[in-house]
N, C-alpha and C positions, 0 to 999 in steps of 0.2 A: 504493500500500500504506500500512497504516497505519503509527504508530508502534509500537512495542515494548507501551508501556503502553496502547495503544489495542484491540491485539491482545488483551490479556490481558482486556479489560472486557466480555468478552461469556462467558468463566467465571466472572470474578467475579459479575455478574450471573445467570448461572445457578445459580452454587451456593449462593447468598443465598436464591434463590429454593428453591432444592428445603430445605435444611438448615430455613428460616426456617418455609414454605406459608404466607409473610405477605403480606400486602397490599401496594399503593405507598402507601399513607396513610402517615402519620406517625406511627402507633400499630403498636405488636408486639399481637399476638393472644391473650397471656397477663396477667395480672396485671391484666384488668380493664379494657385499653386503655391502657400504659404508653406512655409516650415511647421511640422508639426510639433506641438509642444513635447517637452519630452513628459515620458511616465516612470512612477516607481517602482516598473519591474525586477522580481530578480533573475539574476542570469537563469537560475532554473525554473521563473516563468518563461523568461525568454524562448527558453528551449522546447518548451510547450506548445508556444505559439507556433517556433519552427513547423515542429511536428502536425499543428495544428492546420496552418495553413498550408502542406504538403497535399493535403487533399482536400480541395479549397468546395465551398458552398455553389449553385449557380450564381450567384449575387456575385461573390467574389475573381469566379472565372471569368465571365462576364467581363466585369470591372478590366481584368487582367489585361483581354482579347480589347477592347476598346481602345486602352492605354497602349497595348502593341500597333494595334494598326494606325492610329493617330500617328502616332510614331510613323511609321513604316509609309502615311501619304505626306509629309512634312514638305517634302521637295518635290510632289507631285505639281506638273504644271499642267493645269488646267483646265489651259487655252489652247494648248495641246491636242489635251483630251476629246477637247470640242471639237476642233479643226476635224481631227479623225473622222469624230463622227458625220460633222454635216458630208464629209465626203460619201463615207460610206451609205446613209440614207439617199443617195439620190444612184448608187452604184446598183444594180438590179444583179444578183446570183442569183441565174434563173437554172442553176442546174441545183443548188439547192432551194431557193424559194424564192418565183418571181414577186417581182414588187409591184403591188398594185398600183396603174396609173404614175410607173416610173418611179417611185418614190414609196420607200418603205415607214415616211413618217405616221401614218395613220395606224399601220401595226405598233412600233413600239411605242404611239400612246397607250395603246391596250393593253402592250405588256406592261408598263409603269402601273395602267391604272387597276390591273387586274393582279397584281403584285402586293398595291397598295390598298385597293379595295376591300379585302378580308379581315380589316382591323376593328375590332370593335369595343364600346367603349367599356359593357358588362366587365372584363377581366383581363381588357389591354393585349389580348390578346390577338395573332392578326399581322398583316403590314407587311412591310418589305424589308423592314429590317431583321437582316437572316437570311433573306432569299431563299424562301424556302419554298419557293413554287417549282425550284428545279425537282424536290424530293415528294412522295407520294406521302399525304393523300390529296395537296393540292393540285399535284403536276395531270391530274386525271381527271380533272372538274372538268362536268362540261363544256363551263365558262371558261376555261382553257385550253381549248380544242384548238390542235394545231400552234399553240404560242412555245409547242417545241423546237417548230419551224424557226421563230423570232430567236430563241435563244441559242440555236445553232449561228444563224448569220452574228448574233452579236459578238461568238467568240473571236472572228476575230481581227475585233476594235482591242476586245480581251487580252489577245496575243500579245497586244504591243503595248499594254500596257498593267502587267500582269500585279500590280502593288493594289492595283484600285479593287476593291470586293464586288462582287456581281451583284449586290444591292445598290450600290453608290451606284454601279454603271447603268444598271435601268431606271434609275430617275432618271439620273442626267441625260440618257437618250432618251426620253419619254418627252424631258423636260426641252431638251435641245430642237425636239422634233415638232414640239409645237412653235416655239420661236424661228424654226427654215421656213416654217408654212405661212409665217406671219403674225403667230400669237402670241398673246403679252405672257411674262411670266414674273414672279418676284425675283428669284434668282433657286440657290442651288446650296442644299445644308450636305457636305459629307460627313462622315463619319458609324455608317452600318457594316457592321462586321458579319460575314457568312457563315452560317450553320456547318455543322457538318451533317444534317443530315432533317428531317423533318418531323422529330422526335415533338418539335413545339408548336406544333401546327395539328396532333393525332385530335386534340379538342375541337377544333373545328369541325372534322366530320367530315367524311365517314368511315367512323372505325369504333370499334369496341369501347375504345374509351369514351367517344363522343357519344355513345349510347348509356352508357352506364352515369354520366356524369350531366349531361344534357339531353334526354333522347326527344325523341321529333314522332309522333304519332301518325303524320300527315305529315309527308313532306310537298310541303308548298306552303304550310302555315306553322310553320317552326316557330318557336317561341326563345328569348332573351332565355337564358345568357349568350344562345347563337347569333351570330350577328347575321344572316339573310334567311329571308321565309322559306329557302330552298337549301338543301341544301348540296353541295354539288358548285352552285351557282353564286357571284360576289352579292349581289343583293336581293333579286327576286324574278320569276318568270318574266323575260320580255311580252311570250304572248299574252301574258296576262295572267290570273290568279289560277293554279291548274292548270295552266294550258290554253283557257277560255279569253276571247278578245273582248274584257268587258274592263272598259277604259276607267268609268267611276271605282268600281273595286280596284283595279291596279294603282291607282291614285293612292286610299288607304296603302296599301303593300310599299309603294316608293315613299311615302313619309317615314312609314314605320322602320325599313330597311335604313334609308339613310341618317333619322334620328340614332339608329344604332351604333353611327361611327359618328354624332357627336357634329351631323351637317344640320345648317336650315334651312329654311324655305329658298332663301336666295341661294344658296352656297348648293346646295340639290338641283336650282333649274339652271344652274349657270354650269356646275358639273356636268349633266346629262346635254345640254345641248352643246357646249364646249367638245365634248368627247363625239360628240355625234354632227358634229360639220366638217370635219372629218371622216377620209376612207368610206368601207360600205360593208353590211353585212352580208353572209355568204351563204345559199340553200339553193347553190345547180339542179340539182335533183334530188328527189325521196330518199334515193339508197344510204345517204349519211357519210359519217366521217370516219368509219370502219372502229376497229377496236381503238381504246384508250391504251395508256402507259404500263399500267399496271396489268393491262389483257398482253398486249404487243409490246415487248420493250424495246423489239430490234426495228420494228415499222410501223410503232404508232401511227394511230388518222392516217393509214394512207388516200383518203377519198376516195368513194366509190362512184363518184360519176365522171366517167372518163379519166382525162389524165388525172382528177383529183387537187390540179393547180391549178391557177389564174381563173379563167370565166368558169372552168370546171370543177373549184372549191365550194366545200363544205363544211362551215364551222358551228353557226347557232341555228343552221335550216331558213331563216328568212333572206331576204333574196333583195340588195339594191341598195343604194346611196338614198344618204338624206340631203343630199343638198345638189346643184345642177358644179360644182366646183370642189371636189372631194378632200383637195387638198391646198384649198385655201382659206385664210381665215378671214368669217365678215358672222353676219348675224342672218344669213337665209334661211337659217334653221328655222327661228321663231317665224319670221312672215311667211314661210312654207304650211307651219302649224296653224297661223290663224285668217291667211288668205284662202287655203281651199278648204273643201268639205271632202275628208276623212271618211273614209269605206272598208271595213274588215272585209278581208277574203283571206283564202287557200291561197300562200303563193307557191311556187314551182319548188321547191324544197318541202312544199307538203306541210308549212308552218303558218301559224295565224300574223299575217300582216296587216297595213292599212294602206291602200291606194286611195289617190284625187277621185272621186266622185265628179265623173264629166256631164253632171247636170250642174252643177255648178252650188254653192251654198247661198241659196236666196238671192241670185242672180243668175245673171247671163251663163251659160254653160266655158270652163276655164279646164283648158288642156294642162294634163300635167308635165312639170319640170322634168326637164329629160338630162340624165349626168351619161359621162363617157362611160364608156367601157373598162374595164379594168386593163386589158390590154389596147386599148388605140385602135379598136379595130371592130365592125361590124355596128349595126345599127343602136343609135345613142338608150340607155337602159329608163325606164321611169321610174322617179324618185318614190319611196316611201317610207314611210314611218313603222313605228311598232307600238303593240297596246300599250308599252308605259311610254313611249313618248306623246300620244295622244292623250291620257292621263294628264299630262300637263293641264291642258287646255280642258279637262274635266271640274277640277278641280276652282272654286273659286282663287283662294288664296297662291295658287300656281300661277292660275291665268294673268293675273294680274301682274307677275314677274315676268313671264314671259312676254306680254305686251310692251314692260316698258325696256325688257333688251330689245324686243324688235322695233323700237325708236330710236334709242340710244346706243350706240353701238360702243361709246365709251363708257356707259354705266354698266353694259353685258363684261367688257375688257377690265374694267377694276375688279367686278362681283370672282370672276373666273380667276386672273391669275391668283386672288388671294385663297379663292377655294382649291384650287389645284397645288397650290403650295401646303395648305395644310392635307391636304389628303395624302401627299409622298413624303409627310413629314412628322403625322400626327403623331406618329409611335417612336418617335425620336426622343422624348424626353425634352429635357430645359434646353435655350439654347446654347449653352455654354458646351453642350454635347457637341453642336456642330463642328468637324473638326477642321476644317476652313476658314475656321471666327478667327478674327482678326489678320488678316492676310491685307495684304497692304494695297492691290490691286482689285480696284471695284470691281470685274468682272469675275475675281473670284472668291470674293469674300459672299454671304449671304446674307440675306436680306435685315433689313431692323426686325428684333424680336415681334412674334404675334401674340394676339391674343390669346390661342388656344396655348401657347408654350408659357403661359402663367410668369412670367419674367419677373424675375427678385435683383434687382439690383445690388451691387456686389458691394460690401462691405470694406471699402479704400484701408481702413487702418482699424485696429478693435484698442476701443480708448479706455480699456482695462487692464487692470493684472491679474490675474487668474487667482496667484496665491490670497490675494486678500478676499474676492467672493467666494475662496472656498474657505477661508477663517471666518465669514460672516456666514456661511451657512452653516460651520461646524459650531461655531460659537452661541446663534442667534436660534439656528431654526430645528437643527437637529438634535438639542439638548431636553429637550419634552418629549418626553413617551406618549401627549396626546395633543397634539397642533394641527391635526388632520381633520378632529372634527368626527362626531360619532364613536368616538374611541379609538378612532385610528391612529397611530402614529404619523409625524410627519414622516419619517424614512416611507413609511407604504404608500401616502398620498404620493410623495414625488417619485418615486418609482411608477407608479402606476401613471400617472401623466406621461415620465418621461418615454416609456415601452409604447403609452397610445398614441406621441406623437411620433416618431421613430417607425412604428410598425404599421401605420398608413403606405410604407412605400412600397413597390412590385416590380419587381425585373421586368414583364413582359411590353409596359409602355414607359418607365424610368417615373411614372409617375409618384406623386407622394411623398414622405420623408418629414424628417423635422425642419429643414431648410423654410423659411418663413414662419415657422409656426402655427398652421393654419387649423390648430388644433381648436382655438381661440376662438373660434369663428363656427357657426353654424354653415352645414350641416353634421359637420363631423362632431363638434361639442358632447348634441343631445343623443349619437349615436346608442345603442342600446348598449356596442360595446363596452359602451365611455359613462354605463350607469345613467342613459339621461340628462347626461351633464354633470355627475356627483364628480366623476375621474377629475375633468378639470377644473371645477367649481374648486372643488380643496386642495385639487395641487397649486393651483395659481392664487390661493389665498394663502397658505403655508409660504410662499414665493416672492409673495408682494413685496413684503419688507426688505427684499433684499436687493430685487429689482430698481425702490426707490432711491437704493443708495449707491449703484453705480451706471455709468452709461454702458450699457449691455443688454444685450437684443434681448426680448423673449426664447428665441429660440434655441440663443447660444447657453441664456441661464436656464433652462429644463434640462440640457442635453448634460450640461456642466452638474447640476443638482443633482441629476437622474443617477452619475456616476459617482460622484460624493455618498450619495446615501447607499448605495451598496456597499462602496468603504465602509464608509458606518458600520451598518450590516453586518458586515464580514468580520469586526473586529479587528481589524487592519491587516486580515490576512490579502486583500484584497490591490494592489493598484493600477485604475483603470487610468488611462493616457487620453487625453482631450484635443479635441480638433476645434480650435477659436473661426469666426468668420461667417457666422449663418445672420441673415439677415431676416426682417420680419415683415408678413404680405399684409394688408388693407382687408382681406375678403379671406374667406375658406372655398370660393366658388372650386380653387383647383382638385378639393378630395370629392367632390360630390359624387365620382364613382370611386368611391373606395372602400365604403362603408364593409366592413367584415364579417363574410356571410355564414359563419356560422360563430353562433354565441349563446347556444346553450337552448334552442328552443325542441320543440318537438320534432321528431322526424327529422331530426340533421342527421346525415351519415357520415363516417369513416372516412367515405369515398370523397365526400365535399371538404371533409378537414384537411386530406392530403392534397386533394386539390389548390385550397387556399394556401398552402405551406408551399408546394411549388412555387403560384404565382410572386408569393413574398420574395424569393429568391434564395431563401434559407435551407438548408439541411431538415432530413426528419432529427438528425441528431440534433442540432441548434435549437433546433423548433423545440423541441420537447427539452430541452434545459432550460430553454426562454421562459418557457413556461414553469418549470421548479422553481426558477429563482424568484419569480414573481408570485406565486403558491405561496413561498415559505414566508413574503412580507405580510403580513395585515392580513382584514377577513374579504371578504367575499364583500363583489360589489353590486348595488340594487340592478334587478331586481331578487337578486341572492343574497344571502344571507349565511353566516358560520366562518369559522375556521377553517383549513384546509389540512391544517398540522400544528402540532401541539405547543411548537415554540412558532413564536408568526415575531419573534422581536432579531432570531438569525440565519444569515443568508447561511443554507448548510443542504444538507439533502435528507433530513426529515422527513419532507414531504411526500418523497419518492417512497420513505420507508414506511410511513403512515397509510398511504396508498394501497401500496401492497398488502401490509401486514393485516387489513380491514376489507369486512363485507359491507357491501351498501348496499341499501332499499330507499326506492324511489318514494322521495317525499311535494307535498306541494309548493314553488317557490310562490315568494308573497306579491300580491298585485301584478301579476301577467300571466294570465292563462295559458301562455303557449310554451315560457320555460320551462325545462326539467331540474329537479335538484333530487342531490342524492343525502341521505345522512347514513353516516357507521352504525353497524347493527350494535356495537360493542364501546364506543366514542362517540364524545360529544365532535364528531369535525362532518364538513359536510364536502361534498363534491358535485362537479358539474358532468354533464356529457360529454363533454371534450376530456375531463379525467379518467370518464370509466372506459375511453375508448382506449386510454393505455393502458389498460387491463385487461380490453378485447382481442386489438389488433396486435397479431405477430410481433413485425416489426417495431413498433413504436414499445410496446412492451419489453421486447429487449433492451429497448435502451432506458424504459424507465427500471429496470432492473441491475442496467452497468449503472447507475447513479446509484440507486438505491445501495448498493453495496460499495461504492469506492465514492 
């Protein structure tokens, strides 16, 4: 067994790690790359952590891979990059995949957007960052038929520039290729690093785990946490709900779909017709696009009408260009939608389209727009539309966006490129992620922060000293065994703050974290997690006094407290190392998907707890120490009630042995119908769902058992 203080360095360690989401480098994550303070480990903590971070969290790997490739694009030049590309987009490989109408830009918008499309906001789940549409079970969506073709031509831009990841490079062509064609854009954030493989993508569906964890009864009305009604498909059936061309229902299906990834009304019509005045959709004939990736690995989609290429392609079965210029950018899309009258039919792929109605809409009879051919050659094709883009014009609150882009062509060119920028960027995280920030040449630096990237402004100098606010907390706040209020301890109020701001954050969109503080703020406050508000109501009153007395963020003093009080705790077996520099937000709008979906109520499962510990970015090992240490402070918070273990005044492993060592029988928790609680058959201590699953489950039981005993 170890020592006392050897014991204790695998918490300390962990909650460094959760409180900080810093790196092992020698730099904190705020102020630009500061020094980090030093801690009072000892060498045989140190050697702990070695060991510890040799097989590092996804959170940490992660972090790892970011920090190398940043690294590794430093002296990427950019304009380079570009140059390549516009050549290559107008360069036709028609022995691997002719370019429609000369110019491959309408494809790899589709790659970008069908990359970036699958993000959603339920679990951050999703996105391009990862490129994981190369691996199955994305590479096999309908909605990606044939964009194996797109990723073959891309390798090689690839070739020549092999430092860049295949995320970066499909924005940037996506993004590059609407600017050849004439479209506005913001600019261009790098920094996504590629998968190895499509292990974080199995949730999205369809696979085993997407069914156990989300299943879909009816697929075409799949339900949140999925982010589209289909699934298969980036948002929802173009013909319509089922298959069916009925434009008011697809209307429903296109909100709800693109509220999923966190779009509005504007940001959704400026999306859909942005992407769709551009290139054309493909349905030559009935026969289809043959086997998928995962049937064919050697001849995916070879097409089965004819050659299967150019006018003989088959990808979503509808059949034709929306605009009479495929690959130009103007606003014909919208005066297409509301100049003629719209007619469902059968088109020649055997799928539900919309052709011009040649009686005309309450007028004089109007021939429809006629676009080229994909190859330059045979008679000009007729424009049409699909049941959700008619849907637009169903819809009141659509119609009326769409009207005023088909007026304006500079109000349509603002709404899109900011909508298009956050769609190949939403799952980027802050933008300090960008690894391009600060590049001295405008054309490759990106854009000023947006809205959706929640931007906290950096902290220039922190006009503190450390030692003195942790002699005024060890002095002032942690010397009462009851400052918390209800018999709590102050050590347990600010523990339990600092863990719920901290543990709002998730690898899968970098969302969250203590950075701003945003704990402060509703929604996250009253979360059920957070007691309704009790978590921060008393850690931030236990906190006050100390806050009034030096200039120091909110965020920096929980994080700073959070680690102090487990000191405490531990009896000074303990020293946690601090990262200065978090600055603090105005709003909590940024967690409002973050809320923590399992917390003790009825009918949560196993399945959703590991789920949520994934998304976090943590270990089940971490995870389940996170949780002891936080167990052995204080009681149970509303709406539970009890002890957890019989010293609740030291950080130690009690709890684990309390745990174990006891049977529980389900009792009722006070004022919420839907929690569970447990109490000891044989002890006054009580426990939750999430405790007795580490008595259920395998795995996690193992490891509340390597605690319990060492």
């Amino acid at each position: 067994h170890h020592t006392e203080a050897t014991k204790m360095a695998g918490f300390q360690i962990l909650f460094w790690g959760l409180l900080s989401v810093a790196t092992t480098s020698a730099l904190c994550p705020y102020m630009e790359g500061t020094a980090q303070q030093e801690g009072t480990a000892t060498a045989q903590q140190e050697g702990e952590a070695e060991e510890y971070f040799a097989s590092p969290s996804t959170m940490e790997l992660k972090n790892r891979q970011y920090l190398d490739y940043v690294e590794d694009i430093k002296l990427t030049d950019w304009d380079a990059v570009r140059r390549d590309i516009d050549e290559f987009l107008t360069t036709s490989q028609d022995d691997v995949w002719p370019a429609d109408f000369g110019n491959y830009g309408p494809l790899f918008v589709r790659l970008a957007w069908h990359n970036a499309g699958s993000y959603r906001t339920s679990d951050g789940r999703g996105g391009v960052d990862g490129a994981r549409q190369r691996f199955d079970p994305e590479r096999s969506w309908d909605d990606n038929t044939n964009l194996d073709k797109a990723r073959a031509l891309l390798f090689s831009v690839k070739k020549k520039h092999p430092e860049v990841s295949w995320g970066d490079l499909i924005v940037l062509t996506g993004t590059q290729a609407i600017q050849t064609m004439g479209g506005p854009v913001l600019g261009f954030c790098s920094g996504r690093v590629d998968d190895p493989d499509g292990s974080d993508s199995l949730l999205l569906g369809p696979s085993s785990e997407q069914e156990a964890y989300a299943p879909c009864a009816f697929n075409g009305s799949c339900a949140e946490p999925l982010g589209s009604t289909t699934i298969g498909l980036i948002y929802l059936n173009p013909q319509g709900p089922f298959g069916l061309p009925d434009s008011y229902l697809a209307s429903k299906d296109v909100r709800d779909s693109f509220n999923r990834m966190s779009m509005n009304n504007s940001e959704t019509v400026a999306l859909i017709g942005g992407g769709h005045t551009f290139g054309k959709a493909h349905g030559a004939c009935p026969k289809g696009a043959g086997p998928p990736p995962k049937v064919d690995e050697v001849n995916p989609w070879p097409g089965l009408c004819g050659s299967g290429k150019s006018v003989d392609t088959f990808t979503s079965g509808i059949e034709g260009a929306w605009t009479t210029k495929p690959t130009t950018w103007d606003n014909e899309y919208f005066e297409n939608l509301l100049t003629y009258d719209w007619r469902s039919h059968s088109g020649p792929g055997g799928a539900w389209q919309w052709r011009v109605n040649p009686g005309g809409n309450d007028g004089p009879p109007l021939p429809s727009p006629l676009a080229p051919t994909v190859d330059g050659t045979g008679t000009p094709q007729a424009t049409m539309m699909m049941t959700s883009d008619v849907a637009l014009t169903t819809d009141d609150l659509y119609r009326s966006i769409v009207r005023e882009f088909a007026d304006s062509l500079p109000a349509f060119e603002t709404a899109f490129a900011a909508a298009w920028y956050k769609l190949v960027t939403r799952d980027m995280g802050p933008v300090f992620r960008c690894g391009n920030r600060g590049k001295q040449q405008n054309s490759q630096a990106p854009p000023p922060p947006q809205d959706f990237q929640h931007y906290l402004e950096p902290v220039e100098a922190v006009n503190y000293e450390e030692a003195d606010v942790v002699d005024a907390l060890t002095s002032q706040v942690f010397t009462s065994a009851l400052r918390g209020g209800e018999g709590e301890s102050a050590v347990s109020a600010v523990v339990k703050l600092a863990y719920a701001c901290a543990s709002t954050f998730r690898y899968t969109d970098y969302l969250g974290g203590c950075n701003g503080a945003r704990i402060r703020f509703e929604p996250a406050k009253s979360w059920k997690a957070n007691g309704y508000g009790e978590v921060v109501t008393r850690g931030l009153a236990v906190l006050s006094p100390v806050k009034d007395q030096f200039d120091i963020s909110w965020a920096d003093l929980v994080v700073l407290a959070g680690g102090v009080a487990l000191e405490v705790a531990s009896k000074g077996q303990v020293a946690i190392p601090f990262c200065p520099g978090r600055s603090d937000d105005i709003s909590g709008d940024a967690l409002k998907w973050l809320e923590p979906p399992v917390v003790g109520d009825v009918g949560e499962t196993v399945d959703e707890l590991k789920e949520f510990i994934q998304r976090t970015g943590v270990s089940y090992r971490d995870y389940v120490a996170l949780l002891g240490a936080r167990r052995s402070l204080g009681p149970a918070t509303t709406p539970f009630y009890g002890d957890y273990t019989s010293d609740t005044a030291t950080l130690d492993n009690g709890y684990f042995q309390d745990l174990l060592a006891n049977t529980y029988i389900q009792v009722i928790a006070l004022n919420d119908g839907d929690a569970v609680q447990y109490k000891a058959e044989d002890a006054d201590l009580y426990a939750q769902s999430i405790d007795i699953m580490l008595k259920s489950d395998p795995e996690l039981l193992a490891l509340a058992q390597t605690y319990a005993a060492d």
